[in-house]
DSSP file (Angstrom, degrees, kcal/mol; ACC not computed):
  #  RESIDUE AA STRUCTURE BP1 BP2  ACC     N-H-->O    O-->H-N    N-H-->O    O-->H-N    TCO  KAPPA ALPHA  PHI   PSI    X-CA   Y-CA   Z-CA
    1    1 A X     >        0   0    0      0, 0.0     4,-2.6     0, 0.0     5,-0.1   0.000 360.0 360.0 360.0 -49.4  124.3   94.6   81.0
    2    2 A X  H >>  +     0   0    0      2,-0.2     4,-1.4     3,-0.2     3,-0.7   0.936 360.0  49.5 -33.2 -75.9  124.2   95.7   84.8
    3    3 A X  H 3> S+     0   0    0      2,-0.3     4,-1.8     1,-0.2    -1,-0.1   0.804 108.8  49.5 -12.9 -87.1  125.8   99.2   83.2
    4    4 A X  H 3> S+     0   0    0      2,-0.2     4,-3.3     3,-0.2    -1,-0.2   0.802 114.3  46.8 -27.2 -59.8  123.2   99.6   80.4
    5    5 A X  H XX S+     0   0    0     -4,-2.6     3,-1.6    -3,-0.7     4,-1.1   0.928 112.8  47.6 -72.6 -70.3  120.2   99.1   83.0
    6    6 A X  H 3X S+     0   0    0     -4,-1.4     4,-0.8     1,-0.3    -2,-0.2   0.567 111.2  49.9 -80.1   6.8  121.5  101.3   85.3
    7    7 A X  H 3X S+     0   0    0     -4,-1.8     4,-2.4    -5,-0.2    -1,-0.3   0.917 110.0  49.5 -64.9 -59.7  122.1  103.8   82.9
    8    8 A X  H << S+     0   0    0     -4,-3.3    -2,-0.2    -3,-1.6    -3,-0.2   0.249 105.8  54.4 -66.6   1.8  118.7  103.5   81.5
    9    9 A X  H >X S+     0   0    0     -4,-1.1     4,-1.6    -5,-0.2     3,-1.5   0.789 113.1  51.6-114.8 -49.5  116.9  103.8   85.1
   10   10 A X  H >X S+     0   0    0     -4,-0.8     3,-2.1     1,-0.2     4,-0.9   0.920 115.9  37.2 -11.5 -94.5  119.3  107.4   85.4
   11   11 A X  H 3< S+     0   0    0     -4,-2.4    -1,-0.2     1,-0.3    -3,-0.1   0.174 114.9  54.7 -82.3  27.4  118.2  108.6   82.4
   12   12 A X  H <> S+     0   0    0     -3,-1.5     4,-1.9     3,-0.1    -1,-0.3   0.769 113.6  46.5 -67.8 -55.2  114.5  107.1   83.0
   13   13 A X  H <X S+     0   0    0     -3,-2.1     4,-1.7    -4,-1.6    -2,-0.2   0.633 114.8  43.7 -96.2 -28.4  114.5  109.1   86.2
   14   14 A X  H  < S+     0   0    0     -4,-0.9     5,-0.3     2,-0.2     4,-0.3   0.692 115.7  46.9 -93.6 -53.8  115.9  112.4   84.7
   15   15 A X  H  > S+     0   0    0     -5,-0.3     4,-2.9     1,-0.1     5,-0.5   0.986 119.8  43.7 -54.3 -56.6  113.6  112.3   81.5
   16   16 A X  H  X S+     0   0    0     -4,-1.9     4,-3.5     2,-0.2    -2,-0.2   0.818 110.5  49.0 -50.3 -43.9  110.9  111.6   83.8
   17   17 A X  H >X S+     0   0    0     -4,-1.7     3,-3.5     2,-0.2     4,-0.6   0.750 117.5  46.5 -73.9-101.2  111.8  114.2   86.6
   18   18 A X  H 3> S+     0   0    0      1,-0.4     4,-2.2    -4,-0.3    -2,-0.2   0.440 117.4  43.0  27.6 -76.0  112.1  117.1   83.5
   19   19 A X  H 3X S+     0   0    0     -4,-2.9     4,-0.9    -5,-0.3    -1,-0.4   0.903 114.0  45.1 -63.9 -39.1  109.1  116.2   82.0
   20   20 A X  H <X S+     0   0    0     -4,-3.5     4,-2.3    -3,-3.5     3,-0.3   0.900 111.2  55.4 -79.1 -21.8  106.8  115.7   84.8
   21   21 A X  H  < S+     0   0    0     -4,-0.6    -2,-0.2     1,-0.2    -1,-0.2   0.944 108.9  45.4 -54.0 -61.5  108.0  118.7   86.2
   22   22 A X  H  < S+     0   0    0     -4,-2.2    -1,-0.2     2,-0.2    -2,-0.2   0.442 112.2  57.0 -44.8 -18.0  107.1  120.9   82.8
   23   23 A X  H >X S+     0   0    0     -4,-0.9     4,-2.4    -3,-0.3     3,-1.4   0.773 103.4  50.0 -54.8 -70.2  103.8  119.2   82.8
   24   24 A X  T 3< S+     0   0    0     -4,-2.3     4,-0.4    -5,-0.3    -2,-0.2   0.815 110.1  47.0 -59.9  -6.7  102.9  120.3   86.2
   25   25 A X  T 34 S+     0   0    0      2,-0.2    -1,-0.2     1,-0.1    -2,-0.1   0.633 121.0  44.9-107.6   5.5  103.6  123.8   85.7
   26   26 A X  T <>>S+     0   0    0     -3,-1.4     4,-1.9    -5,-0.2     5,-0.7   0.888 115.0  39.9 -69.6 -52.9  101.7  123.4   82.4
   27   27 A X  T  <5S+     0   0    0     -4,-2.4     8,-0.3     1,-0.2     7,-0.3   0.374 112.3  60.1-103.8   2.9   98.9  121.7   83.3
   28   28 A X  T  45S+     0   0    0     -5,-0.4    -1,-0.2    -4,-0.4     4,-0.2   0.406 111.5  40.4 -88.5 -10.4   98.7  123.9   86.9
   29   29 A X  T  45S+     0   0    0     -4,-0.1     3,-0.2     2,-0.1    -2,-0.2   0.878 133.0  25.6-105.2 -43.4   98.3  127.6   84.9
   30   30 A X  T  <5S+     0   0    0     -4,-1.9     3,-0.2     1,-0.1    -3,-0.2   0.723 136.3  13.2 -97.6 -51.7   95.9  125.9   82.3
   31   31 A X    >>< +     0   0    0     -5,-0.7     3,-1.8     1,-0.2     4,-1.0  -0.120  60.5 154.9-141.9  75.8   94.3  123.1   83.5
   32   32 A X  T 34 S+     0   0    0      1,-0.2     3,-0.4    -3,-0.2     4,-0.3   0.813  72.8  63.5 -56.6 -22.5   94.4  122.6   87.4
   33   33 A X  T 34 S+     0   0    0      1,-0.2    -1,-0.2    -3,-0.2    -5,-0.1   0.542 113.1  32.4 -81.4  16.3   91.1  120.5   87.7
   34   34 A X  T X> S+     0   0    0     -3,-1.8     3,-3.9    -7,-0.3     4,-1.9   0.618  88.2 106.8-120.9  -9.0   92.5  117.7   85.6
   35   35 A X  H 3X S+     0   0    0     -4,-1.0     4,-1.3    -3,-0.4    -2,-0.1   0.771  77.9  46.4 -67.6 -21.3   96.0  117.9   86.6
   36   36 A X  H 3> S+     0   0    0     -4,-0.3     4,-1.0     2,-0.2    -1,-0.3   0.556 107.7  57.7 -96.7  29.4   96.2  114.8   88.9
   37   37 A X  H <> S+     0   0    0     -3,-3.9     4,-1.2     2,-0.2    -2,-0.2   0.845 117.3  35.6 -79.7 -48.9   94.4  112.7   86.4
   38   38 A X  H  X S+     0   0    0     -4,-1.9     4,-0.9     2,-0.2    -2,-0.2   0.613 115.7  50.3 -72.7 -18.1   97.2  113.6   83.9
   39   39 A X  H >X S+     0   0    0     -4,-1.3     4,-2.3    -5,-0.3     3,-1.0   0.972 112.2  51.0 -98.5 -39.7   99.9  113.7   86.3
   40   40 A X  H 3X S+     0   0    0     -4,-1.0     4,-0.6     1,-0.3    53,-0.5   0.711 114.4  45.8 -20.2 -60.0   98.5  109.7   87.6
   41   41 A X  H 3X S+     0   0    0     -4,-1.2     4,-2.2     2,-0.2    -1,-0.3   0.738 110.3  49.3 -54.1 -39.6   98.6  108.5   83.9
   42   42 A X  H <X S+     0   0    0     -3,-1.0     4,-1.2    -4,-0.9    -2,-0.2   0.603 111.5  51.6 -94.2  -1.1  102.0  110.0   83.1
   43   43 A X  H  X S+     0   0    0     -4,-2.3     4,-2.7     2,-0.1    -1,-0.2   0.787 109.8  51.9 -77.4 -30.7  103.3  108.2   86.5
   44   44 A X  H  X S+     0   0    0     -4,-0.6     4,-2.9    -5,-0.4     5,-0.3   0.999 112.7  42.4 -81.1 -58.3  101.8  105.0   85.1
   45   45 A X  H  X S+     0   0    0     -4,-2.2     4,-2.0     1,-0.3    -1,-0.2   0.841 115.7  50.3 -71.8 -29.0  103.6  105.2   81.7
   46   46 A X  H  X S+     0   0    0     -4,-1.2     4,-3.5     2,-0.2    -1,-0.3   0.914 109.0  49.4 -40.9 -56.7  106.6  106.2   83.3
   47   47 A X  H  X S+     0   0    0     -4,-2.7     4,-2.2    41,-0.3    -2,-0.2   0.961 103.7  60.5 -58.8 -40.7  106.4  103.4   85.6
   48   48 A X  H  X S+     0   0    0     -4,-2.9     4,-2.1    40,-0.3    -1,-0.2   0.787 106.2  54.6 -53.7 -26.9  105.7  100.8   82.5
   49   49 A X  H  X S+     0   0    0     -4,-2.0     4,-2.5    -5,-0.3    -1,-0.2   0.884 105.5  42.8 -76.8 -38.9  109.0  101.9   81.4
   50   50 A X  H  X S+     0   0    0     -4,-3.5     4,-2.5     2,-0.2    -2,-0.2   0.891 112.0  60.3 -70.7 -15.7  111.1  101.3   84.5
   51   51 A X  H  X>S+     0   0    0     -4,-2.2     5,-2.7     1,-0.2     4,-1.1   0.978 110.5  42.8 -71.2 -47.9  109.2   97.8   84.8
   52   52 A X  H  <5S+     0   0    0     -4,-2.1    -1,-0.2     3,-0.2    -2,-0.2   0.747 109.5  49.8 -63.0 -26.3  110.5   97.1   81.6
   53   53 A X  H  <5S+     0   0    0     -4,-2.5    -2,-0.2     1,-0.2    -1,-0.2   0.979 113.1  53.3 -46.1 -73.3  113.8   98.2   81.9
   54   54 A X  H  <5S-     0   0    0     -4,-2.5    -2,-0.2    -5,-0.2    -3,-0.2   0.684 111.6-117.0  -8.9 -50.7  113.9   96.3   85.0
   55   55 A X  T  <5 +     0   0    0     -4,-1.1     2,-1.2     1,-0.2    -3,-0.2   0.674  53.7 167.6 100.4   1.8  112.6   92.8   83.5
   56   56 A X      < -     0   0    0     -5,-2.7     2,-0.7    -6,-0.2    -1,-0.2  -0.298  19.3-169.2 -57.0  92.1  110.0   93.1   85.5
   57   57 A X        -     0   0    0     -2,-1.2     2,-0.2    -3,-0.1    -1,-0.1  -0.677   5.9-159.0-110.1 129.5  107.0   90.5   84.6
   58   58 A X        -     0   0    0     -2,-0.7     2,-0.3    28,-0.0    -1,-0.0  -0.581  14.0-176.6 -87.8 130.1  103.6   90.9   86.1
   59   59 A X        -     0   0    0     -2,-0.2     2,-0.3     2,-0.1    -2,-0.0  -0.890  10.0-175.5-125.5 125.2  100.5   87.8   86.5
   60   60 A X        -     0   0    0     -2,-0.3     2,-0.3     2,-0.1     4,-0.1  -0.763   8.9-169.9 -97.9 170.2   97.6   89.6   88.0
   61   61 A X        +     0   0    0     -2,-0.3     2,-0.3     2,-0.1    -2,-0.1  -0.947  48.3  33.9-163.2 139.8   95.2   86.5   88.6
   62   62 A X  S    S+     0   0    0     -2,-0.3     2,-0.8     2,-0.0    -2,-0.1  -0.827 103.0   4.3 124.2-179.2   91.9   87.5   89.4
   63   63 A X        +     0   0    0     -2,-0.3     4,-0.2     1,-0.1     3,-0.2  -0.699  54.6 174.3 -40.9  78.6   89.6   90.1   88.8
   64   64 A X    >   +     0   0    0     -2,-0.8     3,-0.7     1,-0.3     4,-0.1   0.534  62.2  65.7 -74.3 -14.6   90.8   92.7   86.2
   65   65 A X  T 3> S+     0   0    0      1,-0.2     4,-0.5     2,-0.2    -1,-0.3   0.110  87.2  76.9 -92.8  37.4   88.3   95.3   85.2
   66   66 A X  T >4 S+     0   0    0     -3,-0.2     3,-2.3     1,-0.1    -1,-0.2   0.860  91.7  52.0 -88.1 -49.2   88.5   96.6   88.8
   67   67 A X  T <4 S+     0   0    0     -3,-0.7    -2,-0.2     1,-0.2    -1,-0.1   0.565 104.4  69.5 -59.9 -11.2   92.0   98.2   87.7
   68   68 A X  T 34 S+     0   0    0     -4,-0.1    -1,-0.2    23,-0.1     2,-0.2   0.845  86.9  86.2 -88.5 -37.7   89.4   99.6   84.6
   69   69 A X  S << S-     0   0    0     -3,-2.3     2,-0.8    -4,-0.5     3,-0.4  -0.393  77.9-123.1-111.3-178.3   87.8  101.8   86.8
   70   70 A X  S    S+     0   0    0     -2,-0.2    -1,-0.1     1,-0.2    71,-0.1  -0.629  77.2  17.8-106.5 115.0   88.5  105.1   87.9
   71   71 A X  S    S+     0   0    0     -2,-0.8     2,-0.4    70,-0.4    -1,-0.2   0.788  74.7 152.7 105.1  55.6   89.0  106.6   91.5
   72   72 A X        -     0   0    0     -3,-0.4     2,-0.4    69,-0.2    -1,-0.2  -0.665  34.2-140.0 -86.9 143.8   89.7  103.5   93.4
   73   73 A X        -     0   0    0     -2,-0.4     2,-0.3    20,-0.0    20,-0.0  -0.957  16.6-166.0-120.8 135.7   91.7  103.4   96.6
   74   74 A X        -     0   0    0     -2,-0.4     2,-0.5     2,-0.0    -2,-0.0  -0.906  13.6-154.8-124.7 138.8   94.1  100.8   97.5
   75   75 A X        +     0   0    0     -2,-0.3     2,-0.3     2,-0.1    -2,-0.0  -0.893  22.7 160.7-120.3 139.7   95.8   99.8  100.4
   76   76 A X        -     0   0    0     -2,-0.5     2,-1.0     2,-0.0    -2,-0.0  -0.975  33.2-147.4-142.0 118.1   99.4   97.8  100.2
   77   77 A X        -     0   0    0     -2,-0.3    -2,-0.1     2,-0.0     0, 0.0  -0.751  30.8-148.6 -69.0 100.8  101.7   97.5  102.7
   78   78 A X        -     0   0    0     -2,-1.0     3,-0.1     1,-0.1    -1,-0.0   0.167  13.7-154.0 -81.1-169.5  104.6   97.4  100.4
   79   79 A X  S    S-     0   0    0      1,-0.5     2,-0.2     0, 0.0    -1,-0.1   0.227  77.9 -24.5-132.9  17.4  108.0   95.1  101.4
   80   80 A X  S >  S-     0   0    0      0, 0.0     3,-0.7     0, 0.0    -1,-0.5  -0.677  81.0 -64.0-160.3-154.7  109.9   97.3   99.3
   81   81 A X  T 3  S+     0   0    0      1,-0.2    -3,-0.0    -2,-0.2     0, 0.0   0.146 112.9  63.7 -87.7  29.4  110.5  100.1   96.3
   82   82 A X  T >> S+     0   0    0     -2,-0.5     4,-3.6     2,-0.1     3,-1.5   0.679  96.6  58.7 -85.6 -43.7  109.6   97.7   93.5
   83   83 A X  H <> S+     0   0    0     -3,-0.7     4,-2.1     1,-0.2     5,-0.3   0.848  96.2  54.2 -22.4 -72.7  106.2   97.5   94.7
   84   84 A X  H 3> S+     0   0    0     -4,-0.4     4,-1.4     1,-0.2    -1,-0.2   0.763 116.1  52.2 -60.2 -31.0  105.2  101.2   94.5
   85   85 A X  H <> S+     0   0    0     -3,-1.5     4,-0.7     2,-0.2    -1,-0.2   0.938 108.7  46.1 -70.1 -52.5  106.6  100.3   90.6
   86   86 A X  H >< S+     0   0    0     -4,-3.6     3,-0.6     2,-0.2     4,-0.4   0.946 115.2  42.8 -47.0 -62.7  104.5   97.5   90.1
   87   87 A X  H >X S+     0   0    0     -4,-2.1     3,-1.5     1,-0.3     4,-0.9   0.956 111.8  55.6 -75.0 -49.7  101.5   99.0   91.3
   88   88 A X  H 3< S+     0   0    0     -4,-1.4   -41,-0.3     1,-0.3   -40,-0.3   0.596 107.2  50.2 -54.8 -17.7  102.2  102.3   89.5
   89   89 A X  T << S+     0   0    0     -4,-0.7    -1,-0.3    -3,-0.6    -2,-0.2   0.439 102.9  60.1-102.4  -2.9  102.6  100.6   86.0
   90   90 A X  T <4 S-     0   0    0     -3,-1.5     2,-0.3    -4,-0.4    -2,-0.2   0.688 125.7 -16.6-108.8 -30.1   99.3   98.6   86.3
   91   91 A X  S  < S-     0   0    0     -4,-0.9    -1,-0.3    -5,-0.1   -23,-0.1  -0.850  83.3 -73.8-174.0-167.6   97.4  101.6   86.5
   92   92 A X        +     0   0    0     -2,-0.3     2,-0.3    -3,-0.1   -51,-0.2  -0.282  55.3 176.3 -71.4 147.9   97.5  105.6   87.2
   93   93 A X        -     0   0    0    -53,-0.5     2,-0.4    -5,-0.1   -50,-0.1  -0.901  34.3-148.9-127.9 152.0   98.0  106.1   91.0
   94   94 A X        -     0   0    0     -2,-0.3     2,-0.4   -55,-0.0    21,-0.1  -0.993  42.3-126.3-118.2 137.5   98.5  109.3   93.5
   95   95 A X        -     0   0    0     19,-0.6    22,-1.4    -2,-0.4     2,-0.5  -0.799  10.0-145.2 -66.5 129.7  100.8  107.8   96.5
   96   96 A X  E     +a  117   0A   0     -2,-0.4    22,-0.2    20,-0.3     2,-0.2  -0.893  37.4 169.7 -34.5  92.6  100.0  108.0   99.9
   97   97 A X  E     -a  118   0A   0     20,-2.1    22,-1.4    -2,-0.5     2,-0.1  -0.596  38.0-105.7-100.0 155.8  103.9  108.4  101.6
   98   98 A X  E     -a  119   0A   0     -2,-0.2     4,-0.2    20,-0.2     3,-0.2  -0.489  42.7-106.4 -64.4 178.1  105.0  109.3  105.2
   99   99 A X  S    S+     0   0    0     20,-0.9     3,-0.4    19,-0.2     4,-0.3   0.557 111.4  74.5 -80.0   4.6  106.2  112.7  105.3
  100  100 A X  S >> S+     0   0    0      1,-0.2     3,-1.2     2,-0.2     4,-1.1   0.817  85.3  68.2 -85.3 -34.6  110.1  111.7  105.5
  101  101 A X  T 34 S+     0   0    0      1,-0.3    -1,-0.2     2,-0.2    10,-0.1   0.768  83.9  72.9 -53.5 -31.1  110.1  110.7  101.6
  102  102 A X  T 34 S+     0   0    0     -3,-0.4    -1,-0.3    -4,-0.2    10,-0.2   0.801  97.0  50.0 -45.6 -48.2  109.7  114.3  100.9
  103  103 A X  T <4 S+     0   0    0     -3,-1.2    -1,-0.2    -4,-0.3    -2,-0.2   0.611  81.1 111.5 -66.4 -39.9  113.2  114.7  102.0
  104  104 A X  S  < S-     0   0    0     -4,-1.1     5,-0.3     3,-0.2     2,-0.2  -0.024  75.3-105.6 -48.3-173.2  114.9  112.2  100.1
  105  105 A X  S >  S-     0   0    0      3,-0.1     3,-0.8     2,-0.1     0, 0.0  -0.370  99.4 -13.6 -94.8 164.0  117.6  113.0   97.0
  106  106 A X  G >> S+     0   0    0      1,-0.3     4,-0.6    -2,-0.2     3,-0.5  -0.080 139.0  62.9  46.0 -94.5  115.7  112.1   93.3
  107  107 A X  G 34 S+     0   0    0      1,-0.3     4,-0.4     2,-0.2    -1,-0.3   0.547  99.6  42.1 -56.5 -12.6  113.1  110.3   95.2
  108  108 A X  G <> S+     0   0    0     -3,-0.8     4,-2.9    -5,-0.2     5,-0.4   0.856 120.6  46.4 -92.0 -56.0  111.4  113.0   97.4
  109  109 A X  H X> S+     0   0    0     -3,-0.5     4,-2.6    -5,-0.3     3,-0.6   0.915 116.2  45.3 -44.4 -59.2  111.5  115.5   94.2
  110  110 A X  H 3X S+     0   0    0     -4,-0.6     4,-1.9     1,-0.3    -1,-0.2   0.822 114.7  51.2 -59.9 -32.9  110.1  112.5   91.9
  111  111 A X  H 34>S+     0   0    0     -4,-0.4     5,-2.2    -5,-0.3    -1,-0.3   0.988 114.0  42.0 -56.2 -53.5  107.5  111.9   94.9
  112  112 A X  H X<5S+     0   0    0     -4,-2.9     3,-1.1    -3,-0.6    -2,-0.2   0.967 112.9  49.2 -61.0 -55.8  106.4  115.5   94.9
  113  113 A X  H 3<5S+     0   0    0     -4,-2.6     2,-3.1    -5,-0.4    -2,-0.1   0.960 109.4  56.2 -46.3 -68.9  106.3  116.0   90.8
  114  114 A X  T 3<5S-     0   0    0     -4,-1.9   -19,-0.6     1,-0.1    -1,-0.3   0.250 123.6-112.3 -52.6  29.7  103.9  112.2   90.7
  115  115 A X  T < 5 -     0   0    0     -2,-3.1    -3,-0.2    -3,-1.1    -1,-0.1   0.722  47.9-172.4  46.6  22.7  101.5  114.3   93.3
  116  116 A X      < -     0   0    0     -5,-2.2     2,-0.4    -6,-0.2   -20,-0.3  -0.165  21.8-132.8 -45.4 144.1  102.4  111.9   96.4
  117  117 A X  E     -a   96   0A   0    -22,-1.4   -20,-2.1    13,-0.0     2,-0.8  -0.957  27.3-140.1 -81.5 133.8  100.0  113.0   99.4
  118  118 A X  E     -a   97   0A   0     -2,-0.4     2,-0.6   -22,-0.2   -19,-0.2  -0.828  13.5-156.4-111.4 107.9  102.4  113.2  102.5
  119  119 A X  E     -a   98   0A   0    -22,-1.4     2,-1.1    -2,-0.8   -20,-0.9  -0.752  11.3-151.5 -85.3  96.9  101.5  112.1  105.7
  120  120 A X    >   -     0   0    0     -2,-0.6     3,-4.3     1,-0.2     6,-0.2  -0.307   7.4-165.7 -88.3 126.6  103.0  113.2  108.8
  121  121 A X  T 3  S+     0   0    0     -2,-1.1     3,-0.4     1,-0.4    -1,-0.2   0.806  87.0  57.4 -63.6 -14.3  102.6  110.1  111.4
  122  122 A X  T 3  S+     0   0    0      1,-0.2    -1,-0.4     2,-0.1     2,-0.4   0.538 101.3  61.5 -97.5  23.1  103.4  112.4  114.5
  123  123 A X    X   +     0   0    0     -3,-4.3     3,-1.9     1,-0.1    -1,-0.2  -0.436  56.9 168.8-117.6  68.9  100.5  114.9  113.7
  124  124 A X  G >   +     0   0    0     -3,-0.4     3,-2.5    -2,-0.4    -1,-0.1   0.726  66.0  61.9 -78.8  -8.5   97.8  113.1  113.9
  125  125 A X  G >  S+     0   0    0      1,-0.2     3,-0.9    -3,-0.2    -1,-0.3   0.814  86.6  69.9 -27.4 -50.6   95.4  116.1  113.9
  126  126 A X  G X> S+     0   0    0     -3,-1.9     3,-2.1     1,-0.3     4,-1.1   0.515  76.5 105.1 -96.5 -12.2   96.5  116.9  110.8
  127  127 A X  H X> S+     0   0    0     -3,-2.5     4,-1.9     1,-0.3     3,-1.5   0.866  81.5  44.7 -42.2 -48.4   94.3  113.1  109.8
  128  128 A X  H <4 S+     0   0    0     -3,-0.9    -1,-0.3     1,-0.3    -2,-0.1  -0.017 107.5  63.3-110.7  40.3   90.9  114.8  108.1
  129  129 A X  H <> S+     0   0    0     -3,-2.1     4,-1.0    -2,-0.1    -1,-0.3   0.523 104.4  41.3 -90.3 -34.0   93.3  116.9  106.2
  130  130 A X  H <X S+     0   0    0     -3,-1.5     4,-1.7    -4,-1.1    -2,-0.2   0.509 114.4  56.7 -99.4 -15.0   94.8  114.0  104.5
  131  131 A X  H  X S+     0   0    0     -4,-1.9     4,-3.4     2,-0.1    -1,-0.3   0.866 102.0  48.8 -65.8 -30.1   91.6  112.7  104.1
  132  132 A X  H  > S+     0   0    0      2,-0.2     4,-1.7     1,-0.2    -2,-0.2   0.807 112.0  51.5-102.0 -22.0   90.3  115.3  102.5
  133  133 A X  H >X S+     0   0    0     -4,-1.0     4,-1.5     2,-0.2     3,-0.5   0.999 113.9  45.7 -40.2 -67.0   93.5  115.3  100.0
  134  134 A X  H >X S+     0   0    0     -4,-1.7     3,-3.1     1,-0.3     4,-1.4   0.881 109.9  54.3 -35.9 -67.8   92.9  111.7   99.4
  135  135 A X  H 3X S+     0   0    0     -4,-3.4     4,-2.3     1,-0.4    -1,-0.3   0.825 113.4  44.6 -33.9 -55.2   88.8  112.4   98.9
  136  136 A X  H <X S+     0   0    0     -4,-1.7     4,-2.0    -3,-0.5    -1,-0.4   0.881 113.2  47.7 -76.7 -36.0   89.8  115.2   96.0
  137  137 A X  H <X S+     0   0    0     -3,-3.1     4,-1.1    -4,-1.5    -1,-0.3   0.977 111.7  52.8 -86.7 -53.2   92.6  112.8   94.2
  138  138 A X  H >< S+     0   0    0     -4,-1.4     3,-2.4     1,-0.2    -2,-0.2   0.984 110.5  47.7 -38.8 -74.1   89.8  110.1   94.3
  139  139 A X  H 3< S+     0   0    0     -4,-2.3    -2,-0.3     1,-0.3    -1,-0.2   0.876 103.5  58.3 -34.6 -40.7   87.3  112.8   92.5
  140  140 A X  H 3<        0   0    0     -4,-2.0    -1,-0.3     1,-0.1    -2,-0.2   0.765 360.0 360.0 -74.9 -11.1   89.9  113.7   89.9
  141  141 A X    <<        0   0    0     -3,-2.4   -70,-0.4    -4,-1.1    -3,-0.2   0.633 360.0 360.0  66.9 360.0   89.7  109.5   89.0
């Protein structure tokens, strides 16, 4: 069973990387103003698949139509990389990252593809630049 999942979260992460990659270079020559709306939705469905793979089972409790609407921003500290899964399957997200994720193997490509904005913590100049990312990903919804 172990095998099987971690088979299927491979070749989750490998459809996923492949397809969002051909998406972005699709939807960046044809339709750049929508493209992190689409790329935010196809992170979400993505994500709903590793949750499930996973086993993952969700209770929000609470308010729900908040998640309904569009161009929210949320802050989580996570505790670790099922969070960023969780959140991403409940509905489309752009990440907020440091800039060291960039770098990883699988994950830094997969970061980049899902439109991540990458923050580096020793430049902190560089702050109302990465606002002004955030502002425009917020504007796309």
């Amino acid at each position: 069973m172990i095998v099987f999942k971690i088979l299927s979260l491979s070749f989750g992460i490998f459809i996923y990387t492949i397809t969002a990659a051909i998406l972005h270079i699709f939807l960046f020559l044809f339709i750049p103003s929508r493209r992190l709306r689409i790329i935010s939705y196809w992170t979400r469905i993505f994500n709903i698949f590793l949750r499930l793979i996973l086993r993952i089972r969700i209770t929000v409790i609470g308010e729900q139509d908040y998640f309904k609407e569009n161009g929210n921003f949320i802050v989580s500290n996570h505790l670790g990389f099922l969070d960023g899964i969780v959140l991403a399957s409940l509905f489309p997200v752009i990440f907020v990252s440091k800039m060291q994720v960039k770098s990883w193997p699988v994950f830094g490509l997969m970061t980049q593809i899902a439109g991540t904005i990458y923050i580096d913590r020793k430049k902190k100049f560089k702050s109302s630049g990465y606002i002004r990312q955030a502002a425009e990903a917020l504007r796309c919804g």
